[in-house]
C-alpha positions as CSV (number, residue, x, y, z in Angstrom):
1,X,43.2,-10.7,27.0
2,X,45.8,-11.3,24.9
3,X,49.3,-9.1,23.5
4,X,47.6,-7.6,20.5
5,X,44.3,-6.6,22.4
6,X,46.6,-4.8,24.5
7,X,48.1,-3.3,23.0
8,X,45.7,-1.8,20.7
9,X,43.6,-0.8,24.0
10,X,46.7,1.2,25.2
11,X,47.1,3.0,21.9
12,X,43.6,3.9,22.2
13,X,43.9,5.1,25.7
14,X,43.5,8.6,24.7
15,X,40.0,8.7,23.5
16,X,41.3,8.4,19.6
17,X,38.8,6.5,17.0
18,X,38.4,3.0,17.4
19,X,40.2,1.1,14.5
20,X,38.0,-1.8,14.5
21,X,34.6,-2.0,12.4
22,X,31.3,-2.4,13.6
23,X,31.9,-6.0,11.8
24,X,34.4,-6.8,14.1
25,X,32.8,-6.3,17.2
26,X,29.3,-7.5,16.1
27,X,30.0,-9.7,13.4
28,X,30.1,-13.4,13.0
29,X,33.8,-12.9,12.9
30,X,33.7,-10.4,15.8
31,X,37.0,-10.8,17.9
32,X,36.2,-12.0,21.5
33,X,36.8,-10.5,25.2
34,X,37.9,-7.4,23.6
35,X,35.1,-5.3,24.2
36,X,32.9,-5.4,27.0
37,X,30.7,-2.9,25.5
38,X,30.8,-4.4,22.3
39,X,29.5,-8.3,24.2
40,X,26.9,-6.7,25.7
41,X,25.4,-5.2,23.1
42,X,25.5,-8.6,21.2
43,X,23.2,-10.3,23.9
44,X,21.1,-7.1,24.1
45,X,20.7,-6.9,19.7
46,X,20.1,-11.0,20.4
47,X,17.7,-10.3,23.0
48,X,15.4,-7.7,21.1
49,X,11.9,-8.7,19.9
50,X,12.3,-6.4,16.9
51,X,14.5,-7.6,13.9
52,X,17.8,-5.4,13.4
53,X,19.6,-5.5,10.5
54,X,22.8,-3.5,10.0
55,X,24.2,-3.1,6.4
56,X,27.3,-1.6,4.3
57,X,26.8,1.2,1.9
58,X,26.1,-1.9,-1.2
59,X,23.6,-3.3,1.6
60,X,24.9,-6.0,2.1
61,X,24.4,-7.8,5.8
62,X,27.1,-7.3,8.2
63,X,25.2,-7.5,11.5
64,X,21.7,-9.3,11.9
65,X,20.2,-9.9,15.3
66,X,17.7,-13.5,16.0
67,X,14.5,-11.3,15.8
68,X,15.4,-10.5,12.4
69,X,16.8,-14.2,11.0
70,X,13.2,-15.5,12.2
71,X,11.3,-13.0,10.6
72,X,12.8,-14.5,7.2
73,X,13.0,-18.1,8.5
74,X,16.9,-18.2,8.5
75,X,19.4,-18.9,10.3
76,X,21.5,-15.7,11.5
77,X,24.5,-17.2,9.6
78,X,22.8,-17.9,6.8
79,X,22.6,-14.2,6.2
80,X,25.5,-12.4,6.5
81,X,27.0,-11.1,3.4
82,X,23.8,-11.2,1.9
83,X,21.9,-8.4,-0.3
84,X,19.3,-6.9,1.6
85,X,17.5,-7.3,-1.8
86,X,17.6,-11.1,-1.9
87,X,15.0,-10.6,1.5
88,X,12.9,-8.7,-0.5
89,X,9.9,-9.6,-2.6
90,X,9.7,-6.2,-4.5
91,X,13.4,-4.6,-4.2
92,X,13.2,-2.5,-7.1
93,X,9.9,-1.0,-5.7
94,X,10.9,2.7,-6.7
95,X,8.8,5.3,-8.2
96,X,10.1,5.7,-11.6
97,X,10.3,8.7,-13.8
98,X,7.2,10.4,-15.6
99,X,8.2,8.5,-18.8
100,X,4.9,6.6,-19.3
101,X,3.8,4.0,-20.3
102,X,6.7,2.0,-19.0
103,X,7.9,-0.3,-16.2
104,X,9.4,0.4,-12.9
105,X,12.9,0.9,-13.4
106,X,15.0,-1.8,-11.9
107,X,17.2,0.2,-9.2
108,X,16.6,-0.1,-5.5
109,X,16.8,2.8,-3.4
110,X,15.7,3.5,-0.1
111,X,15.7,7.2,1.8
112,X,15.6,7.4,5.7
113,X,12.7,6.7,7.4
114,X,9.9,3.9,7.4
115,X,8.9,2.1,4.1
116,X,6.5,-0.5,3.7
117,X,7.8,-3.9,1.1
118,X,6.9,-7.5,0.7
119,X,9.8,-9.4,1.9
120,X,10.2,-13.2,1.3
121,X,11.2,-15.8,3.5
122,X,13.3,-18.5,3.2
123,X,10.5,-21.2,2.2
124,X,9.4,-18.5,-0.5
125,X,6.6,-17.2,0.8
126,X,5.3,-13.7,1.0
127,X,4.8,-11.4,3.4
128,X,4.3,-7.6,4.4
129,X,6.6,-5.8,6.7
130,X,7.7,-2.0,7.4
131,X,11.5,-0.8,7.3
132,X,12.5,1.6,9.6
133,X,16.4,2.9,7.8
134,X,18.6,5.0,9.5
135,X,22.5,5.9,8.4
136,X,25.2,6.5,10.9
137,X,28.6,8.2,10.2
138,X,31.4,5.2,11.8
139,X,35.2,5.3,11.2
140,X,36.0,5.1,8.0
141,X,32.9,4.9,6.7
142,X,28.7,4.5,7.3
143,X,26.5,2.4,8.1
144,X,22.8,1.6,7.5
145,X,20.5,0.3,10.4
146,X,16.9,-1.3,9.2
147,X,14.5,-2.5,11.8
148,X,12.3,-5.0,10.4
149,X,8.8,-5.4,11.5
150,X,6.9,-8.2,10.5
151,X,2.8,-7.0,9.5
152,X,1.2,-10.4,8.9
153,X,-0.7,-10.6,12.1
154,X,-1.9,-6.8,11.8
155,X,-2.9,-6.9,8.3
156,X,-5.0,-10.2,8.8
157,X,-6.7,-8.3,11.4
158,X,-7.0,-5.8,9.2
159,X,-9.1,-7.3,7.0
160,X,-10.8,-9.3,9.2
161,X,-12.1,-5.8,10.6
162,X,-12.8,-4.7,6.7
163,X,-14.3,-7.6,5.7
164,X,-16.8,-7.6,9.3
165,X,-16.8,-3.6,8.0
166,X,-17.9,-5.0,4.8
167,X,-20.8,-7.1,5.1
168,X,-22.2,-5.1,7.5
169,X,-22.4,-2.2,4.8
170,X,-23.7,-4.8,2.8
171,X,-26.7,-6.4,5.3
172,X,-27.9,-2.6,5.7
173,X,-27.7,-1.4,2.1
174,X,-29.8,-4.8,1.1
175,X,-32.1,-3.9,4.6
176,X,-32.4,-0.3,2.8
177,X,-33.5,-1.8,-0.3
178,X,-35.9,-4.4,0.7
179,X,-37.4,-2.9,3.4
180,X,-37.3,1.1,3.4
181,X,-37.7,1.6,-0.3
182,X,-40.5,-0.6,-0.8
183,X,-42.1,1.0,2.1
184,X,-41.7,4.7,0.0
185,X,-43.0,2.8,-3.0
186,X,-46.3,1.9,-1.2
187,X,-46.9,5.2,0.7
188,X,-45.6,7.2,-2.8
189,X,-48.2,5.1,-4.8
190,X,-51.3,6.0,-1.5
191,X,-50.4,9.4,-1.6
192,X,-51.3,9.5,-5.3
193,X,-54.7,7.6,-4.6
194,X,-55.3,10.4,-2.0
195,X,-54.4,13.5,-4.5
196,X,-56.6,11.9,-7.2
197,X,-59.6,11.0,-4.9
198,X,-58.6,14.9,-3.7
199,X,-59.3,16.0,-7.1
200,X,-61.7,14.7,-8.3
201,X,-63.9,16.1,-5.4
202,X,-62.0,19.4,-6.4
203,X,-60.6,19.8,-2.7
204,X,-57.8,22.3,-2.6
205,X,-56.2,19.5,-0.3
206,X,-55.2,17.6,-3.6
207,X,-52.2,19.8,-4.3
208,X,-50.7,18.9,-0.6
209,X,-51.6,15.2,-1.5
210,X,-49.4,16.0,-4.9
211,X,-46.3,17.4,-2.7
212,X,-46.5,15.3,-0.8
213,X,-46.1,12.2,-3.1
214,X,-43.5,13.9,-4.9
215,X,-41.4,14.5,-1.4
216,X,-42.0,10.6,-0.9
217,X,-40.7,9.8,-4.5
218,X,-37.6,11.7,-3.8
219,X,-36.8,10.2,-0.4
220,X,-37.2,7.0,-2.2
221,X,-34.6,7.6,-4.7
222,X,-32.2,9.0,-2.2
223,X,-32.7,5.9,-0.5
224,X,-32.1,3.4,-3.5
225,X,-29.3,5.9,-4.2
226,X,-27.5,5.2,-0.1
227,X,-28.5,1.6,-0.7
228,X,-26.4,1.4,-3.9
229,X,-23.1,3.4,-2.1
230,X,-23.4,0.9,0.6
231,X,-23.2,-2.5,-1.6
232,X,-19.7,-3.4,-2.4
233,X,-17.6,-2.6,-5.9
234,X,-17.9,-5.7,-7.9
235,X,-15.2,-6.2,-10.2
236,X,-13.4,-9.7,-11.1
237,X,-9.3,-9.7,-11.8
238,X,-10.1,-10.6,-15.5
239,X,-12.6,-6.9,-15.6
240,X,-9.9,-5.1,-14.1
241,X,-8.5,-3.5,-17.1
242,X,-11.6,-2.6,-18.6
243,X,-12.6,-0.9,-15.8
244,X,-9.7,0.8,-15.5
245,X,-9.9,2.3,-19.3
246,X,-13.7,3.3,-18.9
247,X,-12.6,5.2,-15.6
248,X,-9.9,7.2,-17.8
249,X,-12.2,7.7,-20.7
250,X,-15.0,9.6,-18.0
251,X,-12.3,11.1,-16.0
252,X,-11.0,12.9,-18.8
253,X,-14.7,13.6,-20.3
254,X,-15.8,15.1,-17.0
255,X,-12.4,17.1,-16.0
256,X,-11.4,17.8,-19.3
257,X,-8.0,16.4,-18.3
258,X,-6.2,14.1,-20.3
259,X,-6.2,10.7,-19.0
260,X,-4.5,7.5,-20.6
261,X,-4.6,4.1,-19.5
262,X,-2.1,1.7,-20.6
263,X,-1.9,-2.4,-19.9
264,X,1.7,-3.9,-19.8
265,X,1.7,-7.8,-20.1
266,X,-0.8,-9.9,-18.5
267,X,-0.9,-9.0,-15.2
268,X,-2.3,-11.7,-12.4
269,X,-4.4,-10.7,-9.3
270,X,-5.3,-12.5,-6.8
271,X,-9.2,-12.5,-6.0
272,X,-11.7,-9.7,-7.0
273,X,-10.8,-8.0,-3.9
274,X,-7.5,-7.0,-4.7
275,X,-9.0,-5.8,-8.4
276,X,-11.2,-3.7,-6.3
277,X,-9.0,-2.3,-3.9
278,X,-6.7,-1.6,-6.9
279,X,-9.3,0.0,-8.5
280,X,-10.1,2.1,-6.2
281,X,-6.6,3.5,-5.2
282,X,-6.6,4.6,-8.8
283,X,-9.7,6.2,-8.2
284,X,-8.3,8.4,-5.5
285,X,-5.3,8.9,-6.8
286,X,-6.6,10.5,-10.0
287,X,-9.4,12.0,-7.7
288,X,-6.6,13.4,-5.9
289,X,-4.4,15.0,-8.8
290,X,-7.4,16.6,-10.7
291,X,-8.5,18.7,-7.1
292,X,-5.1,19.2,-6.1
293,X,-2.5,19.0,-8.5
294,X,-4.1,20.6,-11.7
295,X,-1.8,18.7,-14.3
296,X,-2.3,18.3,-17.9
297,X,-2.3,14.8,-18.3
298,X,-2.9,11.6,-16.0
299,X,-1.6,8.5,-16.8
300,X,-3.0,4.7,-15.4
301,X,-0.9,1.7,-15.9
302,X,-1.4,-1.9,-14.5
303,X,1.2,-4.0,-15.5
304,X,3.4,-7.2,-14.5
305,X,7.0,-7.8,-13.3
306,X,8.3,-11.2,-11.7
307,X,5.9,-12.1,-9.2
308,X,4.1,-9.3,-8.8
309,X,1.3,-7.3,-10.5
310,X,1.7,-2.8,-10.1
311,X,-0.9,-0.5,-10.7
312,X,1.7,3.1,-11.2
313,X,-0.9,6.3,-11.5
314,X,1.5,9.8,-12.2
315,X,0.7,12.8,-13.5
316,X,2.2,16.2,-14.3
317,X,1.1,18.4,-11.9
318,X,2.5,20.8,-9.4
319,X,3.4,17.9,-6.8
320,X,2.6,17.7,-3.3
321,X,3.7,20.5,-1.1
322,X,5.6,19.5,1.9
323,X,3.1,19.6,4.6
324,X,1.0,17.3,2.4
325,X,4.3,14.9,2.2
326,X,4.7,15.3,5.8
327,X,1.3,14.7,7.1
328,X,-0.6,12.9,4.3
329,X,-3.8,13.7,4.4
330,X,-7.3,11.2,4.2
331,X,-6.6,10.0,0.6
332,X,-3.3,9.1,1.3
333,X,-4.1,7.2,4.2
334,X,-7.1,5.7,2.8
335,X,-4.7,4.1,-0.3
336,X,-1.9,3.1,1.9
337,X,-4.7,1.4,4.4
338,X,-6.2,-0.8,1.6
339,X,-2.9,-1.6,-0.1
340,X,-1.8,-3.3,2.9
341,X,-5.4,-5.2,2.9
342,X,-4.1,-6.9,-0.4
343,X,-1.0,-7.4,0.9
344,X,0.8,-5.0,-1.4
345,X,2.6,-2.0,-0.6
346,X,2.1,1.9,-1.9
347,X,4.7,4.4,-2.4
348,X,4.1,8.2,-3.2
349,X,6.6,10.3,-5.0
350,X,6.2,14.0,-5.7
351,X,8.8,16.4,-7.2
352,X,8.3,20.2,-7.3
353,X,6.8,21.2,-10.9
354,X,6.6,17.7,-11.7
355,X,3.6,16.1,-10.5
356,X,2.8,13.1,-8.1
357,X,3.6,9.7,-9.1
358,X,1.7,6.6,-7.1
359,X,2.8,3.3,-7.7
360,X,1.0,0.1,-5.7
361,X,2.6,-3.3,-6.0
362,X,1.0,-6.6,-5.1
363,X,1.9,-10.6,-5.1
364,X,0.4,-11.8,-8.6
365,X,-2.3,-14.6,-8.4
366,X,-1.8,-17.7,-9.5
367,X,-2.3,-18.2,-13.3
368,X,-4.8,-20.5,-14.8
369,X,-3.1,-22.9,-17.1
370,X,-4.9,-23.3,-20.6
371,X,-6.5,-26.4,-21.5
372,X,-4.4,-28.8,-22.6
373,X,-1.4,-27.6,-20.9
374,X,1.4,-29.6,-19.5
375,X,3.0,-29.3,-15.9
């Protein structure tokens, strides 16, 4: 140890505040055999399987652990001193104001607590994970801990499971319609054969024969009815906005509720899954504001920024109360779950008198390039 480290450990012999920053012990430019404490919890940070990132109040990297380096394909030098934003696909993915139609507005800003973002490795490509933030009070100052999760693997099983989910809802609603409803067809059609042949003897029997095929007639519609719910939303990237627009059009017809739909550039999707999935987060969410939130107007936008397409849904409403932000309840879960199915991420915001605000972000598809184009 040498004259300095000495002496700083005397001064500090009476329990007073460490001068040195967390930096300094656990930093690329931490100072060495100072601390014991301070090596040890270097090998143990190195030694985690879950990525730990430790930031200064402009989040900036001062501390990253291997987990987390790997997660984004760098090196851990690589990264100190670097924006936490730079790791991120969507940074600025904050819901904005009611101010609508509009984009996102472009400041980051995290609260405590786990949020889900695309982040982006070092090769530039894509990918899913939750942020776990936490701020500490350290001398002279804070700091802000994230613990980085990476929720590739999970969300390809995920949709694995949906997709399995999927065309099994699809082999029985086709089952239902081929099989089942024909089969009500044919006994609807002998059971009026019976109620004529009934009649025309003048049997009082004929009248049960008529119930009867009108009971079969109805089970048959409720069955081409279950065998429709059960075959999967088809709607391409290009019908997407469309969609949306008639959606609006007969929410606001059959709620009496204004509701708007607005397109902002040309945004890219995907597949037709993701316009699905998107379209039916919108459908919940509005579903959700008209039975819980009784605003006076809903607005729907899908539009584009960077790489990425966002479908925002807010209204004016009375907002969520905070049991409902606490423990969000079926819709919620059910909007969050297929987000991550896409490969996007959700985000709710509600404020007291002033409605919910849901805003979905995904990677944008590739776009086709127009005949005659150049690379």
């Amino acid at each position: 140890m040498d004259e300095n480290t000495r002496q700083f450990g005397e001064e500090n012999s009476g329990r007073r505040p460490c001068r040195l920053s967390i930096a300094n012990c656990l930093g690329p430019n931490h100072l060495q055999g100072y601390c014991s404490i301070a090596g040890w919890m270097q090998q143990m940070l190195d030694q985690m399987l879950e990525g730990m990132l430790v930031l200064d109040t402009a989040f900036s990297i001062e501390i990253v652990n291997r987990a987390a380096a790997d997660i984004f394909g760098y090196l851990p030098g690589e990264l100190f001193g670097r924006p936490l934003a730079t790791l991120l696909h969507t940074p600025d993915q904050i819901v904005p104001s009611f101010g609508l139609p509009h984009r996102p507005d472009g400041h980051a800003s995290f609260a405590r607590g786990r949020h889900e973002a695309l982040g982006r490795r070092k090769n530039g490509e894509v990918f899913p994970l939750e942020l776990s933030l936490s701020q500490s009070a350290v001398e002279g100052g804070s700091a802000i801990t994230v613990l980085v999760r990476d929720l590739s693997e999970r969300r390809a099983l995920e949709r694995a499971l949906f997709e399995a989910e999927t065309n099994e809802r699809l082999r029985i609603g086709q089952d239902i319609h081929d099989s089942l409803c024909q089969m009500l067809i044919g006994i609807h059609y002998q059971a009026e054969l019976l109620q004529s042949r009934l009649r025309d003897r003048s049997l009082p029997e004929s009248a049960l024969a008529l119930r009867i095929g009108e009971l079969v007639r109805e089970a048959g519609d409720c069955a081409r009815t279950l065998s429709q719910g059960l075959m999967p939303l088809a709607i391409s990237p290009a019908e997407l906005p469309q969609a949306l627009a008639d959606f609006a059009r007969k929410s606001e017809e059959r709620s009496g509720i204004r509701c708007r739909f607005a397109l902002l550039g040309q945004p890219s999707l995907q597949d037709s899954a993701t316009a699905v999935h998107l379209y039916q987060i919108a459908q919940e969410a509005v579903h959700n504001a008209i039975r819980h939130g009784r605003p006076r107007r809903i607005e729907i936008v899908l539009g584009e920024r960077a790489d990425s397409t966002y479908l925002l849904v807010a209204d004016d409403g009375e907002g969520m109360g905070p049991k409902s932000a606490s423990r969000p309840g079926l819709g919620m879960r059910s909007m969050r779950y297929r987000a991550g199915l896409i490969g996007g991420v959700i985000r709710f915001e509600s404020k007291p008198k002033g409605g919910v605000t849901v805003l979905c972000t995904v990677p944008a598809g590739r776009r086709r390039m127009k005949k005659g184009s150049r690379k």
